[in-house]
Each structure stands twice: as structure tokens, then as C-alpha cells.
C-alpha positions in Angstrom: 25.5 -24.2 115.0 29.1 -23.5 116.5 27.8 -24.9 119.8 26.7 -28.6 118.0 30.1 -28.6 116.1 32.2 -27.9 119.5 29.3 -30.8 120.6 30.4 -33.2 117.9 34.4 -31.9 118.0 34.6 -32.9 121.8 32.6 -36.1 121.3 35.3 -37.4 118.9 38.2 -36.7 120.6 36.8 -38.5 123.7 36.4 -41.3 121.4 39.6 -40.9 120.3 41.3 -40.6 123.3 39.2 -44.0 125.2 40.8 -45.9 122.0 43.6 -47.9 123.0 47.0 -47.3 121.9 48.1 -49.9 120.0 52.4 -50.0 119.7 54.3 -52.2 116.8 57.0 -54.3 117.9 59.7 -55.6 116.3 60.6 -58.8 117.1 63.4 -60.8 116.3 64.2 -64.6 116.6 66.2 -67.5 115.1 64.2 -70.6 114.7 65.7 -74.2 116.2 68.7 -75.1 114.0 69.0 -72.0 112.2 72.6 -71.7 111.1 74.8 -69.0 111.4 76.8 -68.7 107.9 75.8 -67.3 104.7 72.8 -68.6 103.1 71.4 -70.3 106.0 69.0 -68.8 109.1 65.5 -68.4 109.6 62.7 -67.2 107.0 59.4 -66.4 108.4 56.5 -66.5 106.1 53.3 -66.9 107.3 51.4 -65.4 110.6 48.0 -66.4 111.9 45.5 -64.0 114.1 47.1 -65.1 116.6 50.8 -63.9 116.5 51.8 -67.9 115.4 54.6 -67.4 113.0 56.2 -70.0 110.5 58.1 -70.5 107.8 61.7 -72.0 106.6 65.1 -72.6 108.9 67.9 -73.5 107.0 70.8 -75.0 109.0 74.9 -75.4 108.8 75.0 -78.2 106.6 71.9 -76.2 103.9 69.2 -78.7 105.1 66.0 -77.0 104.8 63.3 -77.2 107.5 59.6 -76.2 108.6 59.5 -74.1 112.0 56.3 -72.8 114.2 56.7 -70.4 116.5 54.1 -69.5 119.0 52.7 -66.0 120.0 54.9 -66.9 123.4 58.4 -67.8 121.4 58.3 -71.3 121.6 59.5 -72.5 118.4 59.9 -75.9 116.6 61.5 -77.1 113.8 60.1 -80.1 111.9 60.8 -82.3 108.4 57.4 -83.2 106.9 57.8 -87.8 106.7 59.7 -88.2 103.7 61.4 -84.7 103.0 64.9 -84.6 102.2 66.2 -81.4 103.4 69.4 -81.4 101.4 67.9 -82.7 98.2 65.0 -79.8 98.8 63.2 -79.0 101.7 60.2 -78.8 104.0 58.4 -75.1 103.4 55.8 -74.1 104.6 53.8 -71.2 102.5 50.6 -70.9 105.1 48.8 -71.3 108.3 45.1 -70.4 109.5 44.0 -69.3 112.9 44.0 -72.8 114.2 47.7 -73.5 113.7 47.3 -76.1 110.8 50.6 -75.4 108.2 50.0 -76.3 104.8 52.8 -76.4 102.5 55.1 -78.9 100.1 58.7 -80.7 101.0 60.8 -82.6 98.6 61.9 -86.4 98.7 65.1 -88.0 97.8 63.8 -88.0 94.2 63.7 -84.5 93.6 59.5 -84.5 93.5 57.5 -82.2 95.5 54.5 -83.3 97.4 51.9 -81.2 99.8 51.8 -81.4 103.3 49.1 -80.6 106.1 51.4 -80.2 109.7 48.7 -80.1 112.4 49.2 -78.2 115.8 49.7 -81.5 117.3 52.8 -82.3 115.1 50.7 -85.2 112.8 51.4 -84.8 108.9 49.2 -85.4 105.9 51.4 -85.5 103.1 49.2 -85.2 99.7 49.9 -84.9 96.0 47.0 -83.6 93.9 45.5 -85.6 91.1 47.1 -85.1 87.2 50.5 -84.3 88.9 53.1 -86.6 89.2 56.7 -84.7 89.4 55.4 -81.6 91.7 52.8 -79.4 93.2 52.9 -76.3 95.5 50.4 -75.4 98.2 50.1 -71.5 98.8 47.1 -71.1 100.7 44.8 -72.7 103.8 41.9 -71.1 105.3 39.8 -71.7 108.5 37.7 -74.0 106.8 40.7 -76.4 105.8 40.5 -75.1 102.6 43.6 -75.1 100.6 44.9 -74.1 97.0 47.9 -73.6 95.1 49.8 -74.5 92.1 50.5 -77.2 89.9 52.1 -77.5 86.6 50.2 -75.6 83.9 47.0 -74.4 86.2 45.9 -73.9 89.9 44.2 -76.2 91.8 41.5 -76.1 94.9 41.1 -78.3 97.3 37.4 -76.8 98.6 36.0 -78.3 102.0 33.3 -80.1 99.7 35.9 -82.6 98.8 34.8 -82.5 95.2 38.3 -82.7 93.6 40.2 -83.9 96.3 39.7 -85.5 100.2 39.4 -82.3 102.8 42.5 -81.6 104.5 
């Protein structure tokens, strides 16, 4: 019995040991046009698989703006066609493992729309039926799948394209 357990004891440990040892890394970065006063900077919130990061840079002047920042540090900052970054912004709330960015700007009017930002830099900007001052993407999976809110109840918009076109 003690000569299976020392077995099974010394099995594990080799197991152990042949795993690889993973290290966290903390890394730090300021999007394009990320100011440098109060209030302003870079706020990362979304990451793929693949270490692709974005989220919102707000500059000098408080214009709000999408960024993307790639698993090697390149970074971009964009305006989705249409967003006024002083009136409201460009944000970005999501992005799936193939580097499509879903979230919402604002226009000169003060209404929010969706937005689909492609790896290629091409926009879809979208509004969801019943909703005509504002609604707010959260979510995107691999499929092109998004959701989010709206006023009074969520919303879906499912690959099947029942409710709305397919990102």
C-alpha cells in the first residue's frame, strides 16, 4: 500500500513539475491621445483570448475615444462615423477573439447609437428597433452575437437575425 501511494505521490509531482510555469505581468500603457491631466487618460475594458485590449482614451480637451491595442502594443485610437467626443463619446464595452468591438458613441444630438468596429477599422453603426433616444451594447461573442441594453428591457441581437440584421 505505502509503495502504490509513494507510486501515485511521485507520479504527481512529475506532473506537476513538466507543467509550465505560467508568470502574470503587469502591463502598463497609455493609449494614442490619452491626456495627461485630471480626468482624462486611458480606460481599458475589454480583453480578447488573445491579449487584444480596448476600451476608452480620453484626451486634453475631454473628447472621448475608442482605442485597440494589440497583444504586441500597437494601439489605435478611433471615433465610430458620427460620434461627437465632446458631446459624448465613442466606448467600447466588448470584443471577441477575432478583434470585432462592439459598443455605442454619441452624436451631436446627445443620442446614443451601437457600433460594430471591425479589425480592419470599417464601422456598422446600428440602433435597435423601439429605441429612438439610446441604446447600449455590452456584449459580442464569436458568433457575432451581441446584446445589451435599451430603455426599459434588454435586447439580443442572436446570429439568426430574428430581431435584428447579424452584426
Amino acid at each position: 500500500m505505502q509503495s502504490l501511494t509513494f507510486r501515485v505521490l511521485v507520479v504527481l509531482v512529475a506532473l506537476v513539475s513538466a507543467l509550465p510555469a505560467f508568470s502574470q505581468k503587469l502591463i502598463t500603457f497609455d493609449a494614442p491621445t490619452a491626456g495627461t491631466s485630471s480626468a482624462t487618460g486611458t480606460q481599458p475594458v475589454a480583453i480578447n483570448f488573445f491579449g487584444t485590449i480596448t476600451g476608452i482614451v480620453v484626451d486634453n480637451n475631454f473628447g472621448w475615444h475608442g482605442f485597440v491595442r494589440g497583444p504586441g502594443g500597437d494601439a489605435t485610437a478611433f471615433d465610430a462615423p458620427g460620434a461627437d467626443p465632446l458631446v459624448g463619446c465613442t466606448c467600447p464595452t466588448a470584443i471577441n477573439d477575432f478583434g470585432v468591438i462592439i459598443g455605442y458613441m454619441s452624436d451631436a444630438h446627445s443620442v446614443f447609437h451601437g457600433f460594430l468596429r471591425k479589425p480592419n477599422g470599417k464601422f456598422t453603426i446600428f440602433d435597435v428597433p423601439g429605441t429612438d433616444l439610446y441604446v447600449f451594447p455590452l456584449s459580442i461573442n464569436n458568433d457575432g452575437d451581441g446584446g445589451g441594453q435599451r430603455p426599459s428591457m434588454a435586447w439580443t441581437r442572436p446570429q439568426s437575425g430574428r430581431e435584428c440584421n447579424r452584426f
